[in-house]
C-alpha positions in Angstrom: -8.6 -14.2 -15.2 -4.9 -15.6 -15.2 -3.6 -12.2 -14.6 -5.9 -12.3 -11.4 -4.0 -16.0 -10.6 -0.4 -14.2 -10.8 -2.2 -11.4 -8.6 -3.1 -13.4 -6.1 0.1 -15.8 -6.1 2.2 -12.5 -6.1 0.3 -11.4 -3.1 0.9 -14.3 -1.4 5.0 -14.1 -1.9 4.9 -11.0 -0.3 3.0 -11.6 2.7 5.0 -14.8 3.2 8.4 -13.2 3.1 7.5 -10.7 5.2 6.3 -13.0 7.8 9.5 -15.2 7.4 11.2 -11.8 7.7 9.3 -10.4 10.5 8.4 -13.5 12.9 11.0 -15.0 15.0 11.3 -18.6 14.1 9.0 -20.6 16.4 5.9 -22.5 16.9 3.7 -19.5 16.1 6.1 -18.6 12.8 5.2 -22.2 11.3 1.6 -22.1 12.3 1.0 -18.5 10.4 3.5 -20.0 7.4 1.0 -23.0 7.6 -2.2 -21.0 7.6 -1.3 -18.6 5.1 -0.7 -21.1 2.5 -3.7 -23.0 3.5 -5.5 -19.7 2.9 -3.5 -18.9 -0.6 -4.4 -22.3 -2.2 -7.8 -21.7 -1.2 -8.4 -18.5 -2.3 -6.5 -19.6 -5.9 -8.6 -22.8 -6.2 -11.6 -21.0 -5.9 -10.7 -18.8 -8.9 -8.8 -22.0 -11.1 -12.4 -23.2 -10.8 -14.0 -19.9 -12.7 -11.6 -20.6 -15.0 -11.8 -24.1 -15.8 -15.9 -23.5 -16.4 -15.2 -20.7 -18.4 -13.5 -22.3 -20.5 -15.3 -25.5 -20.7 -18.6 -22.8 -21.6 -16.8 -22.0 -24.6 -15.8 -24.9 -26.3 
């Protein structure tokens, strides 16, 4: 499960740099920045959460 965490957080690196790379700095660069990592910490809390129960299950 915590190799699925680095998955997803190593995903999200390289979409973000190649936005920051690829986007011309402007409203619309921010905004995409802004959703992305709105979209990220979602996606990871959602998994930190299997986690936490699965371990809580087994002690």
């Amino acid at each position: 499960m915590r190799s699925i965490l680095r998955e997803i957080d190593d995903e999200y690196e390289r979409e973000r740099e190649n936005l920051r790379r690829t986007l011309p700095n402007s409203n619309v660069k921010y905004r995409t920045l802004t959703m992305l990592k709105a979209r990220h910490l979602q996606r990871r809390e959602n998994y930190v959460r299997e986690l936490s129960a699965l371990l809580d299950s087994q002690a």
